[in-house]
C-alpha positions as CSV (number, residue, x, y, z in Angstrom):
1,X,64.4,-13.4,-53.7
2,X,60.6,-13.2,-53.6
3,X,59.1,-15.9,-51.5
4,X,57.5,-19.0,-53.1
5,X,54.2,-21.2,-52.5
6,X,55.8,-24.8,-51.0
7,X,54.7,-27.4,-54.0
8,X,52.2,-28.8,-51.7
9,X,50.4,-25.7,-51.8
10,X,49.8,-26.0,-55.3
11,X,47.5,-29.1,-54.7
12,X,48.0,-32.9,-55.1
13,X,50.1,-33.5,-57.7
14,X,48.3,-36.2,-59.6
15,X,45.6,-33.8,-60.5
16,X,44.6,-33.6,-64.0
17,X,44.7,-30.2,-66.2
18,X,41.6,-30.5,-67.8
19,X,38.3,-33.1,-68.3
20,X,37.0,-33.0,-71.6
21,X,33.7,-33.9,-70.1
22,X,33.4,-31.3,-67.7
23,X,32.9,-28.6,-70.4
24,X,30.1,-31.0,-71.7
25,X,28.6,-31.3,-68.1
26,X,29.1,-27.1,-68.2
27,X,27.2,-27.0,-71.7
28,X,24.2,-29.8,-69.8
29,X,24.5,-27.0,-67.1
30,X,23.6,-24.3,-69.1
31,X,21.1,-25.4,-71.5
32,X,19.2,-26.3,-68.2
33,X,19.4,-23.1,-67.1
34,X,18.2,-21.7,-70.2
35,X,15.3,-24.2,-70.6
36,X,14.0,-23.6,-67.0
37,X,14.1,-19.7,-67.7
38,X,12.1,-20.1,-70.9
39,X,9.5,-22.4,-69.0
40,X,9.6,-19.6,-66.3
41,X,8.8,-16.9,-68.9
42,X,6.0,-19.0,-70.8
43,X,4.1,-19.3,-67.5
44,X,4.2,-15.8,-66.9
45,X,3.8,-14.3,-69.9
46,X,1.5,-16.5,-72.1
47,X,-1.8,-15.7,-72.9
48,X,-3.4,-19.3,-73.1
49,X,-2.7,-21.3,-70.1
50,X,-4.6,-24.6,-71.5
51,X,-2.0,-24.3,-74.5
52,X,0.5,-27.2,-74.4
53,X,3.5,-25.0,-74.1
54,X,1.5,-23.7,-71.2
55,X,0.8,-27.1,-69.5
56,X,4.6,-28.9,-70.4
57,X,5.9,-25.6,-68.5
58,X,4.0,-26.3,-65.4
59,X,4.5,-30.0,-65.1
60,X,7.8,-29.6,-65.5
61,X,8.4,-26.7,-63.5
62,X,6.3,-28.7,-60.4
63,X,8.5,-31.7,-60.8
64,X,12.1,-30.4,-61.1
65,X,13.6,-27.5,-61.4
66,X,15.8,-27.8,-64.3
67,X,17.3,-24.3,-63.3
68,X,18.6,-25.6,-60.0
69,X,20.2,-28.2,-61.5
70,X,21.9,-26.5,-63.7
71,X,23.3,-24.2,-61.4
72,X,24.1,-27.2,-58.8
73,X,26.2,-28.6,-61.4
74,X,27.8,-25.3,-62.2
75,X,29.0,-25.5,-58.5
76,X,29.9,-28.5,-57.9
77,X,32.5,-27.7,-61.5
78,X,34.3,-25.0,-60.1
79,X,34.9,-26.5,-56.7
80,X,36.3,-29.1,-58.9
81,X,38.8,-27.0,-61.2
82,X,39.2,-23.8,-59.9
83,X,41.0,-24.5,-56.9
84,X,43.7,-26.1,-58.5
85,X,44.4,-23.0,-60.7
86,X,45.8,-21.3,-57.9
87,X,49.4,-22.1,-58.1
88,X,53.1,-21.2,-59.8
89,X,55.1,-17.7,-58.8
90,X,52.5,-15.2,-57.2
91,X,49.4,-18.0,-57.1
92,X,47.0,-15.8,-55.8
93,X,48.3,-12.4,-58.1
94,X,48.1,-15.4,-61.0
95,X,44.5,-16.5,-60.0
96,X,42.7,-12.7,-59.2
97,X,44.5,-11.5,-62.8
98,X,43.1,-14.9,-64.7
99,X,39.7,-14.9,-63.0
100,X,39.2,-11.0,-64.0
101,X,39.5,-11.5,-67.3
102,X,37.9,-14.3,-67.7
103,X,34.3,-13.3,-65.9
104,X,34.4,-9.4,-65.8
105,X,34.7,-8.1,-69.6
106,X,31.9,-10.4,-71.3
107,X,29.8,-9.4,-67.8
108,X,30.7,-5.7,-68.3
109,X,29.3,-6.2,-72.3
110,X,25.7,-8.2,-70.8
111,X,25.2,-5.5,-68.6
112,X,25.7,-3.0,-71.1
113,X,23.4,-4.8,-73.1
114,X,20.6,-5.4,-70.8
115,X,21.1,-1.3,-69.9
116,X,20.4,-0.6,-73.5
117,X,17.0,-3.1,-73.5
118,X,16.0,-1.5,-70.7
119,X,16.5,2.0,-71.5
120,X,14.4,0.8,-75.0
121,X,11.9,-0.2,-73.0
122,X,11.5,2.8,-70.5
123,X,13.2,1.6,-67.8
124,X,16.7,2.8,-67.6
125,X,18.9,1.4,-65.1
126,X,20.5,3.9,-62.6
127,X,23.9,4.8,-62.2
128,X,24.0,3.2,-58.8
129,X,22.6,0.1,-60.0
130,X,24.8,-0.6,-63.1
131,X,28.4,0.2,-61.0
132,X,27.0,-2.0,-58.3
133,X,26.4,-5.1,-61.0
134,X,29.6,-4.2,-62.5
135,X,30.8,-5.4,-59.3
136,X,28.6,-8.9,-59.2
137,X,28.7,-8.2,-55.7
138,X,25.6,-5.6,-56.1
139,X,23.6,-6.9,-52.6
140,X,27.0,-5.3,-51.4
141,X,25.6,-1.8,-52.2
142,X,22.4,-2.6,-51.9
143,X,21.3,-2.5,-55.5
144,X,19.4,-5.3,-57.1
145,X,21.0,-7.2,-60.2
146,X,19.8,-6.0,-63.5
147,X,18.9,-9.6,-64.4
148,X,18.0,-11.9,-61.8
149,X,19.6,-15.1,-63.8
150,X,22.9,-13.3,-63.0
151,X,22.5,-14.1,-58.9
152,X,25.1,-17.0,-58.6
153,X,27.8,-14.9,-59.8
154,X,27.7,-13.5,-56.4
155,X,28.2,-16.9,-54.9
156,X,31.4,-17.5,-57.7
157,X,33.0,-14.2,-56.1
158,X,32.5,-15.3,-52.6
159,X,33.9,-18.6,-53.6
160,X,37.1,-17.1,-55.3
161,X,37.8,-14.5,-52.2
162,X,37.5,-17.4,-49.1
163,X,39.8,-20.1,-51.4
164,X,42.2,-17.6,-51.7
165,X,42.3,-16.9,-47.7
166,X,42.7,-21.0,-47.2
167,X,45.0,-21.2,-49.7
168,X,46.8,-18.1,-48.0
169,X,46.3,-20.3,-45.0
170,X,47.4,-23.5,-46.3
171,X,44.5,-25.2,-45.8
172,X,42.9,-25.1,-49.2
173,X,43.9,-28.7,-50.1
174,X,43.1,-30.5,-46.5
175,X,40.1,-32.5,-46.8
176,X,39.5,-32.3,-43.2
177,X,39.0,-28.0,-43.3
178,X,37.2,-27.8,-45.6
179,X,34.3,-30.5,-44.8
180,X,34.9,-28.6,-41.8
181,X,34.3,-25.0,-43.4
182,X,31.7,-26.5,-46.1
183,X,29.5,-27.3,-43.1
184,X,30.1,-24.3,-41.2
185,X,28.5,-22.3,-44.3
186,X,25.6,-24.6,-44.5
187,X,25.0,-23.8,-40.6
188,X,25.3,-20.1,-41.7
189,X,22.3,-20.0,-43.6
190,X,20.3,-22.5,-41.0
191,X,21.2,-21.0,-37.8
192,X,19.3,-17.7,-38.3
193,X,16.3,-19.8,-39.5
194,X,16.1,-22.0,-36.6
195,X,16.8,-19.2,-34.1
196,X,14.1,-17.0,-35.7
197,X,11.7,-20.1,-34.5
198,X,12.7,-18.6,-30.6
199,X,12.1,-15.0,-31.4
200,X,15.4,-13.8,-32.8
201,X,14.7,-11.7,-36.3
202,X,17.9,-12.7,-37.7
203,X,18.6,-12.1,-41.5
204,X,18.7,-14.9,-43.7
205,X,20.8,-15.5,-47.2
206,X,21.3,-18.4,-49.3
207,X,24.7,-17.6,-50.5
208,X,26.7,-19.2,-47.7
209,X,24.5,-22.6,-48.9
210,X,25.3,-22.2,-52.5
211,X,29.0,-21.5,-52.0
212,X,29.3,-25.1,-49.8
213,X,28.4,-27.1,-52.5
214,X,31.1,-25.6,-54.4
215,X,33.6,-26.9,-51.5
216,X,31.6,-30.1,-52.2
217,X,32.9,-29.9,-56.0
218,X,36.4,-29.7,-54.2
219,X,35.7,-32.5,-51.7
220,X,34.5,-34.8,-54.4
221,X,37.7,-34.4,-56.5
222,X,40.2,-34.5,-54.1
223,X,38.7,-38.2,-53.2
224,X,37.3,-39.0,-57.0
225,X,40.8,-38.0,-58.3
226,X,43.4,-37.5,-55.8
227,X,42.2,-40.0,-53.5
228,X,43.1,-37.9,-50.3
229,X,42.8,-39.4,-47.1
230,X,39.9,-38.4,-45.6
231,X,37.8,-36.5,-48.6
232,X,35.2,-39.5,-49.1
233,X,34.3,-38.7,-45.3
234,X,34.5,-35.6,-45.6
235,X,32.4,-35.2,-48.7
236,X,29.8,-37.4,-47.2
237,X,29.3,-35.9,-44.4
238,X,28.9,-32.2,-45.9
239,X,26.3,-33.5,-47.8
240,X,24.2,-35.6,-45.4
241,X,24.3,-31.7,-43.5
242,X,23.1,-29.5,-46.6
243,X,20.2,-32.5,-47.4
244,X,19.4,-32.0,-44.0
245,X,19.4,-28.4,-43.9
246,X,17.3,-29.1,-47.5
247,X,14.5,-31.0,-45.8
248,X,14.5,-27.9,-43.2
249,X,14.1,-24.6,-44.9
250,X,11.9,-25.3,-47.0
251,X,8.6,-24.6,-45.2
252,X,10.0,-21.5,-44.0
253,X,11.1,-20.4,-47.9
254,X,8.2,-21.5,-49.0
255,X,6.0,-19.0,-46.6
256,X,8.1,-15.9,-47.3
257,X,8.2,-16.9,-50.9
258,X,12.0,-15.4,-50.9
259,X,12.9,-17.8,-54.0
260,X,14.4,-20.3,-53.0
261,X,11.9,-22.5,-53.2
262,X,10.1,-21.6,-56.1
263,X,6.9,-24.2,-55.8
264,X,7.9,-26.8,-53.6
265,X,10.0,-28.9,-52.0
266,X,10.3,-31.7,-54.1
267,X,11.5,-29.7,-57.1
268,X,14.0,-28.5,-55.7
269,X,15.7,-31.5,-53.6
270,X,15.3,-33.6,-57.1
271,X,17.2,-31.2,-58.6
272,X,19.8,-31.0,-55.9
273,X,20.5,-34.8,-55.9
274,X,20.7,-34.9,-60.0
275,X,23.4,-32.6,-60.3
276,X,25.3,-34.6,-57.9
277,X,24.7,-37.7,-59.5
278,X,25.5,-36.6,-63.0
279,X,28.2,-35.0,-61.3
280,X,30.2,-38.3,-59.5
281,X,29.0,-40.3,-62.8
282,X,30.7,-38.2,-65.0
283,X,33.7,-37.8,-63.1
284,X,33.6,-42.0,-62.6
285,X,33.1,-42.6,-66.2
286,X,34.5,-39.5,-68.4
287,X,31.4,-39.3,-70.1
288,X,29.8,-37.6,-71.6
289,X,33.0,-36.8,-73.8
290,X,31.3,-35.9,-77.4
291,X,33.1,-32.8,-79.4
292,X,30.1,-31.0,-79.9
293,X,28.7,-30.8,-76.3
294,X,32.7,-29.7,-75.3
295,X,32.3,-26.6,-77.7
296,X,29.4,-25.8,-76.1
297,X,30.8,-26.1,-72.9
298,X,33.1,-23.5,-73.7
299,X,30.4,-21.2,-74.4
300,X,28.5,-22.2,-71.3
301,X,29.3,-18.6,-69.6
302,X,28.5,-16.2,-72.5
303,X,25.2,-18.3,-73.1
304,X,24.2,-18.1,-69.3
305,X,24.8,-13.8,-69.8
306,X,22.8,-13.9,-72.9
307,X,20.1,-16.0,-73.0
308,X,17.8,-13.9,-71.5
309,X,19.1,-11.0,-73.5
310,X,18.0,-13.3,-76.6
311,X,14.8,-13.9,-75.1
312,X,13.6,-10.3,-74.6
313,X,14.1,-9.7,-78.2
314,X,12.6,-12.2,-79.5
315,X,9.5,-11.8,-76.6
316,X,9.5,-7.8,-78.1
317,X,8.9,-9.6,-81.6
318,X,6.8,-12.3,-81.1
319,X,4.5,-13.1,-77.7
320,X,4.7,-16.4,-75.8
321,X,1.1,-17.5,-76.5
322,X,1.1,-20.7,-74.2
323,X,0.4,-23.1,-77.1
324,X,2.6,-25.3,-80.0
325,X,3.7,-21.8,-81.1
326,X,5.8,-21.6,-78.4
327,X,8.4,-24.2,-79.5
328,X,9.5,-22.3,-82.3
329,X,9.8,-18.7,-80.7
330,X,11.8,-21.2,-77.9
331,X,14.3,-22.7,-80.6
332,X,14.6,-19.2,-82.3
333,X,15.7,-17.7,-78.9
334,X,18.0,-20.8,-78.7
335,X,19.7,-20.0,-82.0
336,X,19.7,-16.3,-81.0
337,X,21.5,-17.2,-78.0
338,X,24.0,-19.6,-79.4
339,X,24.8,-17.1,-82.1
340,X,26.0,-14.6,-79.5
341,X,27.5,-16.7,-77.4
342,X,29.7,-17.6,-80.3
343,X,30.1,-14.0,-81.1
344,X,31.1,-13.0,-77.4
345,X,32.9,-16.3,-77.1
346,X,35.5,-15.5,-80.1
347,X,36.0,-12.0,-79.9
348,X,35.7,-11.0,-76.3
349,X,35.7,-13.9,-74.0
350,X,38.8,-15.6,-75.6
351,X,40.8,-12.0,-76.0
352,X,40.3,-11.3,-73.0
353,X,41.7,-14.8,-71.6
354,X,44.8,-14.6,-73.7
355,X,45.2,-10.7,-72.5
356,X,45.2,-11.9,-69.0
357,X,47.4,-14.6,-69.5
358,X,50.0,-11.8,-71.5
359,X,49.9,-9.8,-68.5
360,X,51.3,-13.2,-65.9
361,X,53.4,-14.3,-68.5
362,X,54.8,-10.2,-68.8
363,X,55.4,-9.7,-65.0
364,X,56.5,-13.8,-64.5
365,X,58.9,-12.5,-67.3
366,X,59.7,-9.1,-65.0
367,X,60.1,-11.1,-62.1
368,X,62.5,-13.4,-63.3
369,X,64.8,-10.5,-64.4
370,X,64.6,-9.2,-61.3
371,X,65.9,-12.2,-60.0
372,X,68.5,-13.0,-61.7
């Protein structure tokens, strides 16, 4: 007999399947990706910078960072849910087989995609740069991403590989270990930049930052939800370490202009501390919990691939000018991007899902044969 996970490996038991709200809070996620992108492109590519679409994009981009925020809140969901998809006969075979279909074929198509635009516009991607992306682990080779929006998948993969080691370790649903490991990531990407304050030229990445406030996600619903001993501490005192660690780096992002700080420090932290609050509200109160903003939450990956596809074929079309013109081009690439993402959505991304969950159903199916 094959060996089995104990049930308390599977998670708290009172956990819930599935919040209608949190695909609405993934559809609030995305279309502030997608607006801060669009404001990013009108201030470098339009032509009249004392146009209004010019001057909204500025403002807005010096006071928050819609972007941010979106991907914040993207975090903080999948600390939330995916966790607790690791579980039944084989959890972590289950969980690598259901996350590869659901991220890596609608990926595979945006890169293709992207390859094509490029190549259109004389700048073919090489070979060693599209089999790195097709990866989403392309800093691994040293290649650069073919679009730079696609940067947090990185941080997603990351995620999935070091749950799967504390859930191999039993330690995945403990609030204690992972407050513990949430703050030892944060402490990854500030030691170096402290120590380079003595003299030591140590490298410096983000990712270990981004993937704690995913462990945050998972701290905040094992005390919203399960009410674990421990996980309100826990969760507090991660996040009084990355707001600290916030108010730190940002002077030193700032200088080296490494993007992380795009124009200052107050965009940034505001956006931080919105996601979070949207975050607990909406856990708190189950809102918001409308049909239509649930659809869209379902699209939420396919329009993060494709909205900048959308936008460069609309920008090869029609120039951003700076000015009232703007808003249209801006909704058109926002019907653009919602008509593929419906397209990818219902014949790729959903195929793919149910093909995935064929093949644990086949060998749960193979498994059990063998057992008996």
């Amino acid at each position: 007999m094959p060996t089995t996970v104990a049930a308390n490996q599977a998670g708290p038991q009172r956990s819930i399947n599935r919040y209608e709200n949190i695909d609405a809070l993934r559809a609030i996620a995305a279309l502030a990706v997608v607006v801060q992108h669009l404001f990013g492109d009108i201030l470098r590519e339009a032509t009249n910078q004392q146009g209004i679409a010019f001057r909204v994009a500025a403002t807005s981009i010096a006071h928050f960072d819609a972007g941010r925020f979106g991907v914040v809140l993207f975090f903080l969901i999948s600390g939330f849910v995916v966790p607790f998809s690791i579980k039944g006969r084989y959890p972590l075979h289950r969980f690598a087989i259901s996350r590869f279909f659901r991220l890596f074929p609608a990926m595979w198509l945006a890169l293709l995609c992207l390859g094509i635009a490029s190549t259109m516009h004389g700048q073919m991607p090489s070979l060693p740069t599209v089999l790195a992306n097709m990866t989403m682990v392309p800093s691994l080779f040293h290649q650069p991403w073919m679009s730079g929006a696609y940067w947090t998948l990185t941080s997603e993969i990351v995620f999935y590989v070091l749950s799967a080691g504390l859930f191999t370790l039993r330690v995945l649903y403990r609030p204690a270990v992972i407050a513990s490991f949430a703050t030892l990531l944060v402490l990854a990407t500030a030691g170096p930049i402290v120590l380079r304050s003595a003299g030591l030229a140590l490298p410096v990445q983000y990712i270990s930052l981004h993937v704690s406030f995913v462990y945050l996600g998972l701290l905040l619903r094992m005390a919203l939800v399960d009410r674990l001993a421990g996980a309100w501490v826990g969760a507090i005192f991660v996040l009084l370490v990355q707001t600290g660690v916030l108010l730190t780096i940002g002077e030193f992002s700032l200088s080296r202009q490494d993007g992380f700080f795009l124009v200052g420090e107050f965009p940034i932290l505001a956006s931080y501390l919105a996601a979070l609050f949207v975050f607990v509200f909406s856990v708190k109160t189950g809102r918001p919990n409308h049909p239509f903003l649930s659809w869209l939450g379902a699209l939420s990956y396919s329009i993060y691939l494709f909205h900048g596809i959308a936008a460069l074929m609309v920008f090869s079309l029609i120039p951003l000018t700076g000015t009232s013109i703007d808003l249209p081009i801006a909704l058109v690439i926002l019907a653009l991007t919602l008509a593929m993402s419906v397209f990818v959505y219902e014949y790729l991304e959903k195929p793919m899902i149910n093909l995935g969950y064929r093949f644990i159903r086949r060998e749960d199916n193979a498994e059990s044969k063998i057992a008996v």
